[in-house]
Steps between C-alpha positions, in 0.01 A plus 500: 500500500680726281772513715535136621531393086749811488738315749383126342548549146900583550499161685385322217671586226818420727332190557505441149815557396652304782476098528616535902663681697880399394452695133487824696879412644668421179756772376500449161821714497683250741351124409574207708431286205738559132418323181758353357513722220517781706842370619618396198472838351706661812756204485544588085577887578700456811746261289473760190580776718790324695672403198458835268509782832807727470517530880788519656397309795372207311603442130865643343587235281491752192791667671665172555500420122585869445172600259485790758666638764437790785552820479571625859462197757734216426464265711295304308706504161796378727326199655436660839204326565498449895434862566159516404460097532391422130532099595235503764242753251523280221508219670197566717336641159533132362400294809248718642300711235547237205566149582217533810249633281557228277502264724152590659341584149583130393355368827217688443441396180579144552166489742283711325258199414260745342740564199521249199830250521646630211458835581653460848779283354564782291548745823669272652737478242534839450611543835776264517635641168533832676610360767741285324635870347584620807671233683726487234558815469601455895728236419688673298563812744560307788602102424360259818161660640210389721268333269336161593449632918459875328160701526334285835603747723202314735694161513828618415649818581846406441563335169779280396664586203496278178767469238505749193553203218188299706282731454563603187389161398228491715360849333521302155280209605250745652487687163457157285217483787319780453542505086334155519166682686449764259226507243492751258125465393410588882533834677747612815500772660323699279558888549712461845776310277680822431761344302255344220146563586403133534656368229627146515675497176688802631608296825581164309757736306581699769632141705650357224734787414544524939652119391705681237669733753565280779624212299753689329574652833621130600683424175869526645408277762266254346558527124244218421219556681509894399542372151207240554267745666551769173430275325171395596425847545658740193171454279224565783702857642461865416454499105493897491468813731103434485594231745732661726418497890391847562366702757328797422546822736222746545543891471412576882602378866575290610513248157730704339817418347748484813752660251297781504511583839852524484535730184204630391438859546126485560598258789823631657774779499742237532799506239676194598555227224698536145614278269825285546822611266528144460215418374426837280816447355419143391177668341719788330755254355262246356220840371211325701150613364402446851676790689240729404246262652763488780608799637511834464758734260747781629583764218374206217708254698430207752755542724565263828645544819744384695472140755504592877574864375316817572334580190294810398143484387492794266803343311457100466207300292267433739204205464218617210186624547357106396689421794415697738098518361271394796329204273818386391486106515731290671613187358547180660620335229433572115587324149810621437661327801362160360638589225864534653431191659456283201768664349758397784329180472584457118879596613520241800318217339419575114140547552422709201693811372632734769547781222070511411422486899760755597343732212160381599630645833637821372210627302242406737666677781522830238117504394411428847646821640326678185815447216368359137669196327652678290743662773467167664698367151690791428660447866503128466706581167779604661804336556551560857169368582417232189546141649790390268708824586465641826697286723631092482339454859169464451468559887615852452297606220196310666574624832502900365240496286266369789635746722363758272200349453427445831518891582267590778500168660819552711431155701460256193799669316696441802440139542591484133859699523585238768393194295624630209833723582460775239470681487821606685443776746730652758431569885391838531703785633552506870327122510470350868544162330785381309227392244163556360286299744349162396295483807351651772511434856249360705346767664538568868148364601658146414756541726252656817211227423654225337826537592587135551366352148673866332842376638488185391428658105802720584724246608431288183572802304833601748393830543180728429632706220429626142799321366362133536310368132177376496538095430450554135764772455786254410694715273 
């Protein structure tokens, strides 16, 4: 009897632990079934890491606007981006590790009877805003793009493309959508929103100052409704770096700062990023309280190299330790550029006084990188960067101020040097283009599984080149 409960007793505390036979096949590790938070979290760090990774083969916009450069390999620096196909990796980084996520976390959520309305409306809303963020942030590298017939591989492997300027206005409806759901006395996400740990009020900002950026992205090709849009949405934006859109990195693999993995010592032997000349220079001329938060010194000095040029390690500034820290948050976007905003505004249309936003600007770009107010006035102070003195075009003193305090965020201070046109950078040395690129290509995958829908986008354009503007570059 002993022996018969010996082999029984096993069987029942199985028994117990099991409601049939199907719980013993589940891999916990491998689920067939994802909450909707779970994706939403993975769709929030795959667009953080797209947009703030150093690679090579994916994001090298900060050589583009010449805040860095290489030190060994230039291909990148002079816009040799076929070789290691950087349209097709950030492309396919967008489409298939962001925008699906998204897409399946807001289904998700939208059916999830179990949760409260408000609360789902919430998610849901939280997912188009992200969402939202990164098809613009596709318009603007690319111009016309699958969007409508995108992401239903199922029904439609082979999407037509839709026009830039269409869905740019279709992005903006979709964002008045989702600010309309949100409720700010009712939870989200909760702990899987990585961006504000459930907070609503955080999101409501978060959209409005998303408004912000892409109306004033339109505002040389639709001056009213930019101007109409800012207004209706100055007051409910970012209203100081407490607010800004943040995602915070962790100290270990694999959620660590992407920068990291590219210069940090505890992560790699690689030596291969320095500052740009350009843009060190800018910082040297002006006596920016930020280099130190910046880069690195050589003999007391930041020093930057060359565009498209070898440059040595040992003897150029190279990215700071802040920088390169592996819980070093990324930004997706952050007070100071709605600040920059409403001061471009206030020169365009007289909304308010472009001197108190562009020095709301300055000094909350300084004490975000770790500067006081006091430096952020003493530098404000002088006259090569006071309002009144440092240039008659608003457009250039704008446009280099914001490239400065967009450092680190190579891909946003791009889309801002073309909109803007300061400031005024040359092609690198030994450049493959004529020109800084303002575009990529579509990336050979288009042209293999889509080709006829990718030649009729490149016939509208003429030819599939980095030359052609996106609709909204008019200038």
């Amino acid at each position: 009897m002993k022996k018969i409960f010996l082999y029984i007793a096993p069987l029942l505390i199985l028994a117990s632990c099991a409601k049939n036979l199907d719980d013993y096949n589940y891999d916990q590790k491998n689920p067939a079934v994802v909450p909707a938070g779970a994706l939403f979290s993975n769709a929030l760090k795959a667009l953080s890491d797209n947009v703030t990774t150093p690679s090579v083969n994916t994001n090298v916009f900060r050589f583009w606007v010449q805040q860095w450069t290489a030190t060994t390999y230039q291909d990148e620096p002079q816009y040799d981006f076929v070789t290691r196909n950087i349209p097709q990796s950030f492309w396919g980084a967008f489409y298939r590790d962001v925008l699906m996520d998204l897409q399946e976390s807001k289904r998700i959520a939208t059916e999830d009877e179990e949760v409260e309305e408000a609360v789902r409306n919430n998610q849901i809303a939280c997912t188009e805003i992200a969402a939202i963020y990164a098809w613009s942030g596709m318009v603007n590298t690319w111009g016309d793009l699958p969007y409508t017939q995108a992401l239903n591989i199922e029904e439609n492997g082979q999407p037509s493309y839709d026009d830039a300027a269409t869905i740019y206005a279709d992005l903006l409806s979709r964002l008045d959508a989702a600010i309309a759901l949100i409720n700010t006395g009712e939870a989200g996400f909760g702990d899987a929103d990585l961006l504000y740990d459930g907070d609503m009020a955080g999101w409501l900002k978060f959209a409005h100052s998303l408004k912000l950026r892409m109306a004033i992205t339109l505002a040389d090709v639709n001056p009213a409704e930019a101007q109409a849009i800012i207004s209706a949405s100055a007051s409910l934006a970012f209203t100081s770096n407490a607010d800004n859109a943040s995602f915070a990195y962790k100290t270990a693999t694999p959620n660590n700062n992407p920068v990291s993995n590219a210069l940090n010592p505890a992560f790699t032997s690689r030596r291969d990023y320095v500052g740009g000349k350009p843009f060190i220079d800018e910082l040297n001329s002006l006596n920016d309280p930020r280099r130190p938060f910046f880069f690195t010194t050589i003999n007391g000095a930041y020093v930057g190299g060359g565009i498209g040029a070898s440059n040595e390690f040992a003897l150029t500034s190279s990215p700071s330790n802040k920088v390169i820290a592996p819980d070093f948050e990324a930004l997706l976007m952050d007070y100071s550029e709605v600040e920059f905003i409403l001061a471009e505004a206030a020169e365009r249309w007289g909304m308010g006084s472009a001197a108190t936003h562009y020095n709301n600007a300055i000094e909350a770009s300084i004490t975000y990188w770790g500067g006081t107010s006091s430096q952020a006035a003493a530098y404000l102070a002088q006259p090569s960067v006071a309002y009144a003195t440092a240039s008659d075009n608003w457009k250039e003193k704008i446009g280099i101020q914001k490239w400065i305090a967009l450092y680190n965020r190579g891909f946003d201070a791009w889309v801002e040097w073309k909109r803007l046109d300061y400031p005024q950078l040359s092609p690198a040395s030994g450049a493959v283009t004529p020109n800084i690129p303002y575009r990529l290509t579509y990336p050979p995958s288009e042209y293999t599984l889509n080709e006829t829908n990718v030649n009729g986008a490149v016939s509208k354009l003429g030819a599939d080149d980095v030359s052609h503007k996106i609709f909204w570059d008019v200038n």
